[in-house]
C-alpha positions in Angstrom: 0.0 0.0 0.0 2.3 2.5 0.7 5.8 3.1 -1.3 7.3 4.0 2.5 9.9 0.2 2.8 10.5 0.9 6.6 6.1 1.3 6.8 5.6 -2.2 4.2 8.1 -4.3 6.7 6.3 -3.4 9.6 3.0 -3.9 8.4 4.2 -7.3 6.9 5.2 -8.2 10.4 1.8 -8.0 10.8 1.7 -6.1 14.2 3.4 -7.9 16.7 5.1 -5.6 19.6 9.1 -5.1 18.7 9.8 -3.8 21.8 10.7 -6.6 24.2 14.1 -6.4 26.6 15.9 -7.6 26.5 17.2 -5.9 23.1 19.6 -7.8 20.7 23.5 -6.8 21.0 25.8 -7.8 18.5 28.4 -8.0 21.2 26.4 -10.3 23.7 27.8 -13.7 22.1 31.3 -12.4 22.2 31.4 -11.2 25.7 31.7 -13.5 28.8 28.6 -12.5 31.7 29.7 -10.6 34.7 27.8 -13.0 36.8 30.9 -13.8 37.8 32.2 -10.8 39.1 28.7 -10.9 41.4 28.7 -11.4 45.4 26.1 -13.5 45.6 24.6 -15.8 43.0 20.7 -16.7 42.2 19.8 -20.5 42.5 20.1 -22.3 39.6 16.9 -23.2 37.6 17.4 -26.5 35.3 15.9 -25.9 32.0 16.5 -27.5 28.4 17.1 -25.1 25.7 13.8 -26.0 24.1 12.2 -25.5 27.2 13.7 -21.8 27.1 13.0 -20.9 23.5 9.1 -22.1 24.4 9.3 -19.4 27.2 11.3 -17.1 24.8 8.4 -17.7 22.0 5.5 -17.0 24.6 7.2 -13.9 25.6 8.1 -12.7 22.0 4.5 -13.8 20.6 1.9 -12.7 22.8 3.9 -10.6 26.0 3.3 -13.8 28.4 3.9 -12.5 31.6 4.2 -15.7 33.5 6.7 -17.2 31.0 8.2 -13.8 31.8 8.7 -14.2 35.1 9.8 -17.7 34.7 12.4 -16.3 32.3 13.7 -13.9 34.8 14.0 -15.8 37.8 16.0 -18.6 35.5 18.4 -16.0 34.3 19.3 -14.5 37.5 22.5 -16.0 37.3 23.7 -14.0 33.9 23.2 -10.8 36.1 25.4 -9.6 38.4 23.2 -6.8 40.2 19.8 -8.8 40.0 18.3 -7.3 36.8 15.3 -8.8 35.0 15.6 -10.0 31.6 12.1 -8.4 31.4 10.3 -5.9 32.5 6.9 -6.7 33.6 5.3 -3.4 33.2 6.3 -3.0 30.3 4.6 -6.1 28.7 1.9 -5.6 30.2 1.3 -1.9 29.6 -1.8 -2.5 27.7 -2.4 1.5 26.7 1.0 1.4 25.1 0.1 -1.1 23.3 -3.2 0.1 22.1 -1.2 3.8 20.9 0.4 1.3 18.4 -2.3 -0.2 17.1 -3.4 3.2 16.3 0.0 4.7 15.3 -0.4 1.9 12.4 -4.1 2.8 11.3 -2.7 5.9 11.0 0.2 5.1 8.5 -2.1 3.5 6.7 -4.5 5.7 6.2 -1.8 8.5 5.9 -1.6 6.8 2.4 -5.7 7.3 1.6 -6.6 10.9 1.6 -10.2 10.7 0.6 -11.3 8.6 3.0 -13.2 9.8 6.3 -10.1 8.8 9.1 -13.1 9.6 12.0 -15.0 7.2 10.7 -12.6 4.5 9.1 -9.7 4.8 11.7 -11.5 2.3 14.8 -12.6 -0.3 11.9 -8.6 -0.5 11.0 -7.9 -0.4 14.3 -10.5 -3.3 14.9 -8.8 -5.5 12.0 -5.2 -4.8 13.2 -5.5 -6.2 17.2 -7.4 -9.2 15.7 -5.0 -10.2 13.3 -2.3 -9.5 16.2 -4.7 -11.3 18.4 -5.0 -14.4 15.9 -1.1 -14.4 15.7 -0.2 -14.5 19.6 -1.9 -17.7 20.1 0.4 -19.6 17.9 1.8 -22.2 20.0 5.7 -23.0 19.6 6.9 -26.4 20.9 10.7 -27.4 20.8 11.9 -30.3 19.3 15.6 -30.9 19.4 18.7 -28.6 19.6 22.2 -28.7 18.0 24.8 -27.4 20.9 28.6 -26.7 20.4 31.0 -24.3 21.4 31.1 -20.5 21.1 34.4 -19.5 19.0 33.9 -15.5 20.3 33.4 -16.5 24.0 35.7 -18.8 26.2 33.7 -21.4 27.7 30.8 -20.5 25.9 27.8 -22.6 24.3 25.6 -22.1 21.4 22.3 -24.1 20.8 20.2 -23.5 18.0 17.0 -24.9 18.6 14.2 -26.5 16.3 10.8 -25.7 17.2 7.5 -26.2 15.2 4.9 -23.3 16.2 0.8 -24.3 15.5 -0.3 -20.9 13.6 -3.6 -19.4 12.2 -3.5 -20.7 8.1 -4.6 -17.4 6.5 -4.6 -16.9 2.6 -4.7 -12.9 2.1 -2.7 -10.2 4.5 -5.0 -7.0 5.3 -2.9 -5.3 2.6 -4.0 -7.7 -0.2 -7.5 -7.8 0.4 -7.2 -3.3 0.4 -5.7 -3.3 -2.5 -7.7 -5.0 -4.6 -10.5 -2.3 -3.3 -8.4 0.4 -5.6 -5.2 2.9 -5.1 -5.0 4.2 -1.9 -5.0 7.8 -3.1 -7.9 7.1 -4.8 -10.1 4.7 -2.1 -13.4 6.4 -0.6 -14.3 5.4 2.6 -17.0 3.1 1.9 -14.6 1.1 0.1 -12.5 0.7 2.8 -14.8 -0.2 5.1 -16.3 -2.5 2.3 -12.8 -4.5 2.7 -12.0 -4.5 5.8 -15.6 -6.6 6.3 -14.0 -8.8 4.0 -10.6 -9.6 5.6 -13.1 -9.9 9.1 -14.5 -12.9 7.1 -11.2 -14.1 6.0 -10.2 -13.9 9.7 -13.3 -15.9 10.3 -12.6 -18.5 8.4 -9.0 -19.3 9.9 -7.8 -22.4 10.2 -4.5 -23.8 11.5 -1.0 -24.7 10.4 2.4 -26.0 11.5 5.5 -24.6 10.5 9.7 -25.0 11.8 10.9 -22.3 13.3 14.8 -22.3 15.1 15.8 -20.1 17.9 19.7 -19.5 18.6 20.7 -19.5 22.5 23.6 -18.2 24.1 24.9 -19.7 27.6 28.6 -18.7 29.2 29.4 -21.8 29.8 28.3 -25.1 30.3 25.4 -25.3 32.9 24.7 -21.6 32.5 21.4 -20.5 31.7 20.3 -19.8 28.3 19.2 -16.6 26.7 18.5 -15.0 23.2 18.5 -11.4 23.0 16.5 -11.8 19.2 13.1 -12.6 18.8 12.8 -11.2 15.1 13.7 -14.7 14.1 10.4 -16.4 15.9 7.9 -13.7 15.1 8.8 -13.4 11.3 8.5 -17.5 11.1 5.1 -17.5 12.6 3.5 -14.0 10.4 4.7 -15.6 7.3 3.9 -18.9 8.2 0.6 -17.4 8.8 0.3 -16.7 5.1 2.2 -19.9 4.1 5.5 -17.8 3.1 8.2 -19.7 5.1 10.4 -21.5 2.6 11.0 -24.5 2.1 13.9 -26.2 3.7 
């Protein structure tokens, strides 16, 4: 819909919240934790690195506060002034999240100037939480990881885990079904509305699929906990898979 790249890769994310701490560094696989510079330690919480992508996935997919907090009380260790890995408010700061689904209706409609924004913005707003809705209950179970050594960090480990996540089977994205209403610069309101009652139906007509998905963890060393700071990996696998656009392996 619109010619804006940084706007289309959002909206072909399909809505999911970005901002999740903690946030991806670069430098965090070559850099050993300072957990061992701290004066006292956390207990240690046994988990299997399938078992923390899951958490990982709930977190990343729909803002899972319990997995959350299971998340942050197993990675106690990595810290060495008892931070959280998350921050609970933050996920679960429901007006924020709300001023994003509206800061999207109104890129999009940015785009249609002859259409009546009073009147069509709470209808897009409407279609974008349930599409982001239908996407956070995707389900993501692991199934095996691969673990070996990390080259940049002495002691290190790496597991990349396999997971296969259930997700709603959906044949058009919002933008499809728009477009083939006319050019945005050109689309009246009625129109719009006209089309966003037909991706409603779509979304009512959702089934289910299962796709892979893989999840890289990071642990200093062996028996450390494990901990991704990327979730764009997870939440790109499940909106395509959504629209049956993960390739083939």
């Amino acid at each position: 819909m619109s010619r804006n790249p940084l706007r289309n890769a959002l909206l072909a994310a399909l809505l999911i919240p970005a901002v999740l701490a903690p946030a991806f560094d670069p430098a965090f696989a070559a850099k050993p934790s300072k957990a061992a510079k701290a004066k006292t330690r956390a207990p240690k919480i046994a988990m299997k690195p399938e078992q923390v992508a899951e958490l990982y996935a709930r977190v990343a997919l729909r803002q899972d506060l319990e997995a959350a907090k299971q998340l942050n009380a197993y990675s106690k260790p990595l810290y060495a002034n008892s931070e959280n890995a998350f921050d609970l408010e933050d996920l679960a700061d429901t007006v924020g999240m709300e001023q994003q689904y509206e800061g999207f209706a109104d890129g999009i409609l940015a785009d249609m100037p002859k259409v009546d924004k009073a009147k069509a913005k709470p209808a897009l707003v409407a279609a974008i939480k349930r599409v982001n809705q239908l996407a956070a209950g995707a389900q993501c179970r692991g199934v095996s990881n691969t673990e070996q050594a990390n080259e940049y960090v002495k002691n290190g480990r790496i597991s990349e885990v396999e997971l296969e996540c259930t997700v709603p089977a959906l044949s058009l994205r919002m933008q499809d079904v728009l477009a083939k209403k006319g050019n945005p610069a050109k689309l009246k309101t009625k129109k719009l509305l006209e089309g966003l009652t037909e991706f409603d139906r779509l979304l009512d007509q959702a089934g289910s699929r299962v796709v892979p998905a893989k999840m890289t963890l990071y642990a200093p060393g062996k028996g450390q906990p494990w901990s991704t700071g990327s979730y764009n990996d997870i939440i790109e696998t499940v909106h395509n898979g959504m629209y049956a656009e993960v390739a083939a392996d």
